[in-house]
C-alpha positions in Angstrom: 28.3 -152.9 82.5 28.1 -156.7 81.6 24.7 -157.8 80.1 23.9 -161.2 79.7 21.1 -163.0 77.5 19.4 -165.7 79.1 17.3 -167.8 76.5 15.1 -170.8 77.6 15.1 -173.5 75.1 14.2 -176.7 77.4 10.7 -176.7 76.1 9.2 -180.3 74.6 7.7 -178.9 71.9 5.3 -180.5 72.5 2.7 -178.8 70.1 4.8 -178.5 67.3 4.5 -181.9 65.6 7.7 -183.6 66.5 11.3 -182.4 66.0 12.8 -179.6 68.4 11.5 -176.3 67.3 14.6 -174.1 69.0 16.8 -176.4 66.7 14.7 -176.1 63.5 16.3 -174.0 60.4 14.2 -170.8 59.4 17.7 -169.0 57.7 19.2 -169.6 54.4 22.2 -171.1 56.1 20.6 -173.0 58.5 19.9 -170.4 61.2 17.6 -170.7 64.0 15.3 -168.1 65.5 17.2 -168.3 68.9 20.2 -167.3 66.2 18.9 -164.1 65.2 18.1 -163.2 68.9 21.6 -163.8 69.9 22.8 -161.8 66.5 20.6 -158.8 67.9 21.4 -159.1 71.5 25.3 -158.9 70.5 24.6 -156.0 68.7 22.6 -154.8 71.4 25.9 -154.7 73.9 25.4 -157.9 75.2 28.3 -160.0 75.6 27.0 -163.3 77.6 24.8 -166.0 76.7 23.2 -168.7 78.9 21.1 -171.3 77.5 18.7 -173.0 79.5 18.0 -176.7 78.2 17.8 -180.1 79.1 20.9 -182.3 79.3 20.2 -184.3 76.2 20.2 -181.5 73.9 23.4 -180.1 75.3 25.8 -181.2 72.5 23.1 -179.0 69.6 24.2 -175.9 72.2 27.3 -176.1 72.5 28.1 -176.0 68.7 26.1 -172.5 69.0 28.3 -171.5 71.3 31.7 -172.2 69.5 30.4 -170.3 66.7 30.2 -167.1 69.1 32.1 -164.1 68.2 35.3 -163.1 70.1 34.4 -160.9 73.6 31.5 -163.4 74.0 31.1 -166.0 76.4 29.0 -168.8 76.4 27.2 -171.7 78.5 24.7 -173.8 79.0 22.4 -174.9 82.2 19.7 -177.4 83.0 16.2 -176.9 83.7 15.2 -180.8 85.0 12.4 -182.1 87.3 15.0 -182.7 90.5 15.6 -179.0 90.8 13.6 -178.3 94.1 14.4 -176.1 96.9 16.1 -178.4 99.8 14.6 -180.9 101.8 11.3 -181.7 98.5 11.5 -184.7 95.9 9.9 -185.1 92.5 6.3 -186.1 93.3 5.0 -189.2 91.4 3.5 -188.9 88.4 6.0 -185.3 87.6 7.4 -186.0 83.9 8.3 -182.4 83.1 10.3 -179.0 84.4 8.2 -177.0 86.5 7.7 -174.1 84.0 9.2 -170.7 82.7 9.4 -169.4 86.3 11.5 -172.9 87.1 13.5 -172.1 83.8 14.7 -169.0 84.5 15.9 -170.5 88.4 18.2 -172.8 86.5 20.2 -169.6 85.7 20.4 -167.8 89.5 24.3 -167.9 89.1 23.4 -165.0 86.6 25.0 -162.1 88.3 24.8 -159.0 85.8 21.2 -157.3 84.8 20.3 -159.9 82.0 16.7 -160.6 79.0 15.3 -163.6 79.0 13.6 -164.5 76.1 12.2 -168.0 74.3 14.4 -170.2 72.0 11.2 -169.5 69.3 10.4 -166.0 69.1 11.8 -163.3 67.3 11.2 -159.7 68.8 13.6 -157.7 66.3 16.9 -155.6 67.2 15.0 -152.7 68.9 13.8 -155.1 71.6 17.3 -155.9 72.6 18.6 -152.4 72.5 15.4 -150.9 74.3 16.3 -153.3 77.1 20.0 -152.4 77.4 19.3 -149.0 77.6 16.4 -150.1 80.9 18.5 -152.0 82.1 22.1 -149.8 82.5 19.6 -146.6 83.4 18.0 -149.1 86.3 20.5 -151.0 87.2 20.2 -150.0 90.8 16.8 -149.1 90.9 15.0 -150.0 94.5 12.6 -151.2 94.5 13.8 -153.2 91.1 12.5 -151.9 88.0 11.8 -154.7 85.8 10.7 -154.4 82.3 8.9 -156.4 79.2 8.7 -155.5 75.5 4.8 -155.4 74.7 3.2 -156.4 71.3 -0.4 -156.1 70.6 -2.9 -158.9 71.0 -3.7 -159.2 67.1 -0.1 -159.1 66.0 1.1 -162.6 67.6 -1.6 -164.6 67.0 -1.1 -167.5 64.8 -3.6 -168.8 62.0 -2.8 -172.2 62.3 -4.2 -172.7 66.4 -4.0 -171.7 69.5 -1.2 -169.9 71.4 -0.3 -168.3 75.2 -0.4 -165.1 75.7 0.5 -162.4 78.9 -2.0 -159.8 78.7 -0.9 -156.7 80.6 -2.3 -153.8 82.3 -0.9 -150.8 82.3 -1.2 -147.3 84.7 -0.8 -143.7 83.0 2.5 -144.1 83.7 3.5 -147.1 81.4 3.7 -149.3 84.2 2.9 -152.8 84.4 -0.2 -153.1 87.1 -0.6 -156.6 86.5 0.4 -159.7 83.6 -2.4 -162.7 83.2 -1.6 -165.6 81.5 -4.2 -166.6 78.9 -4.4 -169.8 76.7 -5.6 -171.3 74.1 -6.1 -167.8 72.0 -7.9 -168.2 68.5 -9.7 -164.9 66.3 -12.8 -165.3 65.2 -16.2 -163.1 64.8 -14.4 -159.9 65.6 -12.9 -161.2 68.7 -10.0 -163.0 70.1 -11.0 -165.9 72.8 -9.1 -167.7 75.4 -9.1 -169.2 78.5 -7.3 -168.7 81.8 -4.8 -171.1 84.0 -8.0 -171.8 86.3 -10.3 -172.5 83.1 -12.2 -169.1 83.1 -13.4 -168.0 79.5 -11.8 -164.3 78.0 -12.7 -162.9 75.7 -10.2 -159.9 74.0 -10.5 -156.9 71.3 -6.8 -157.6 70.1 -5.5 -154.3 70.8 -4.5 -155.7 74.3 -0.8 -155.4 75.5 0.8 -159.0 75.5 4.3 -159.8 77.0 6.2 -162.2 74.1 8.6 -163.3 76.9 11.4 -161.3 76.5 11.8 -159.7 80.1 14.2 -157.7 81.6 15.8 -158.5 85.2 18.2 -157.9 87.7 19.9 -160.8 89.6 17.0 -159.2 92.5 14.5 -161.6 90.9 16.0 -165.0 91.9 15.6 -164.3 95.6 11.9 -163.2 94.9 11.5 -166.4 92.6 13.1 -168.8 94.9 10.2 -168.0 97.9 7.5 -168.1 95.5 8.6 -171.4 93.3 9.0 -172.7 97.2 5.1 -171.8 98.6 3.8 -173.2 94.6 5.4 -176.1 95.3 3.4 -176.8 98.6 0.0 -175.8 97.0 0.4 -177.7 93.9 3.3 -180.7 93.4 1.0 -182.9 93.7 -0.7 -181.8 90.0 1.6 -183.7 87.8 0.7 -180.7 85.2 0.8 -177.3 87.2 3.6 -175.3 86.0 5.4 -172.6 88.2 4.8 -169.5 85.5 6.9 -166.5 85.3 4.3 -163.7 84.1 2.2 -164.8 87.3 5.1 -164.6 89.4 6.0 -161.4 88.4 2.5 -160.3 88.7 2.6 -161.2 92.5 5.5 -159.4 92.8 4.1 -156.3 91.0 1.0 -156.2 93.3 3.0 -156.4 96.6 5.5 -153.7 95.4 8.6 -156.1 95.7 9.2 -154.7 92.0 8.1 -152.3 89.4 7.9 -153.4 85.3 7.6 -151.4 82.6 6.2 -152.1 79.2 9.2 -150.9 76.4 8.1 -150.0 73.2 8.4 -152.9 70.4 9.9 -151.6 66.9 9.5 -154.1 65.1 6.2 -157.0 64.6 7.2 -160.2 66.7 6.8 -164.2 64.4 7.7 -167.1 66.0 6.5 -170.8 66.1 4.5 -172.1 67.9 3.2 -174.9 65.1 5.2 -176.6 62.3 2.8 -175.0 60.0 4.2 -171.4 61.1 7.6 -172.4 60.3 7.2 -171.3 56.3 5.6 -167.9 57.5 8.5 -167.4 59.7 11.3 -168.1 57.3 9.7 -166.1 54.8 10.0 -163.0 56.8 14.0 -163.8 57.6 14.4 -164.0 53.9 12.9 -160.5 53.3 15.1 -159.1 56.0 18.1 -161.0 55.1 17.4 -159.3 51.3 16.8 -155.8 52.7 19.8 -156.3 54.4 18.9 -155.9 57.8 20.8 -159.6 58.7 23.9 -160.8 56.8 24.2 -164.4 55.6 25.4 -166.3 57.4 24.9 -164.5 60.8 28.3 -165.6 62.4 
């Protein structure tokens, strides 16, 4: 069975502090995060690649994907404003993509079960080969059986500010009963504080479940995303900075049993970046793998 990786790296970056943090260089030979993932996704059985960017970062991409081993193919899509079901336009005032649920619509030519994960995290190779195994058990699975790796609270947060995080609710039977998107999430006194998409205050003990955005699909989600992109779009266009997100999406589709998601198992502690000032954290933990072995340099 074909799986594909679908990796969503039209962000702005906007809290990083300039530059283009999918692009930036954490290996010793110049690897990116989004480099590693594909490493571990290859190793994983995956053998197709989709990036979703915006067109003026297309020629970065396409270097990535000459450099991709024999047996796997490559490409890249675009996630801009002007992609709006027929008959809408861009509202005034719209200077960005509609969000991570809009991102993941720019690749509904996807046809095999496929992960999508962001440019800027790294989950580890037992996230990529906990999904193949979901995804070839439940390939046929009706309703469709989604799935998410989940990391604790307390072990993605990042010491130099804020970040997002899906918290996620689980039955006794490792389902997911419902993902909430949180921002703004900072530790201190004990707790870990945030706020959600409507402004509400919430407050978290840490050992919460939180999706890092790596999810597992069939091509069953882009007919269930398509309807619900379309009825957020006549709520809210006109808010030049609402944003169509996935985890809520799935959520709906969770509580009126279009879909089932279960919450796999991480192996490994996620990193990623969501300031420049995590970049030196992050590339100190690629050199202790790469010296332990676990990844060869270079990776390709």
């Amino acid at each position: 069975m074909s799986l594909t990786l679908v990796i969503l790296a039209a962000g702005m970056s906007s809290r990083y502090g300039g530059g283009m943090k999918q692009t930036d260089t954490v290996g010793p030979r110049g690897e990116t995060l989004l480099d590693y993932g594909v490493f571990d996704a290859i190793r994983a059985g995956f053998t197709q690649v989709v990036f979703v960017i915006r067109p003026e970062i297309e020629g970065d991409f396409r270097e990535r994907i000459a450099r991709l081993p024999a047996g796997v193919t490559g490409r890249c899509v675009h996630q801009t404003t002007s992609q709006l079901p027929r008959g809408l336009s861009v509202p005034a005032g719209r200077a960005k993509p509609w969000g991570t649920g809009h991102a993941v619509l720019a690749a509904a030519d996807v046809d095999s079960p496929f992960v999508v994960i962001n440019a800027d995290d790294f989950y580890g190779a037992s996230a990529y080969a906990a999904m193949a195994e979901h995804l070839r058990r439940h390939a046929d699975a009706r309703p469709p059986r989604f799935a998410l790796v989940g990391y604790r609270l307390r072990d993605t947060l990042s010491t130099h500010g804020g970040v997002s995080r899906a918290i996620c609710r689980l039955d006794t039977a490792n389902r997911v009963t419902s993902v909430v998107e949180v921002f703004d999430l900072v530790q201190g006194g004990g707790r870990v504080t945030g706020r959600t998409p409507e402004g509400e205050a919430v407050s978290c003990t840490g050992d919460e479940l939180v999706s890092m955005s790596i999810w597992g699909f069939t091509p069953a989600i882009f007919r269930m995303l398509e309807a619900r992109f379309a009825a957020f779009l006549r709520d809210r266009a006109a808010d030049p900075t609402a944003e169509f997100l996935l985890p809520v999406a799935v959520s709906d589709m969770i509580a009126r049993g279009e879909a089932e998601l279960v919450a796999l198992a991480a192996g490994e502690t996620w990193c990623g970046m969501t300031s420049r000032q995590d970049r030196e954290d992050v590339r100190a933990r690629i050199a202790e793998m790469v010296a332990r072995g676990i990844y060869p340099a270079p990776l390709f």
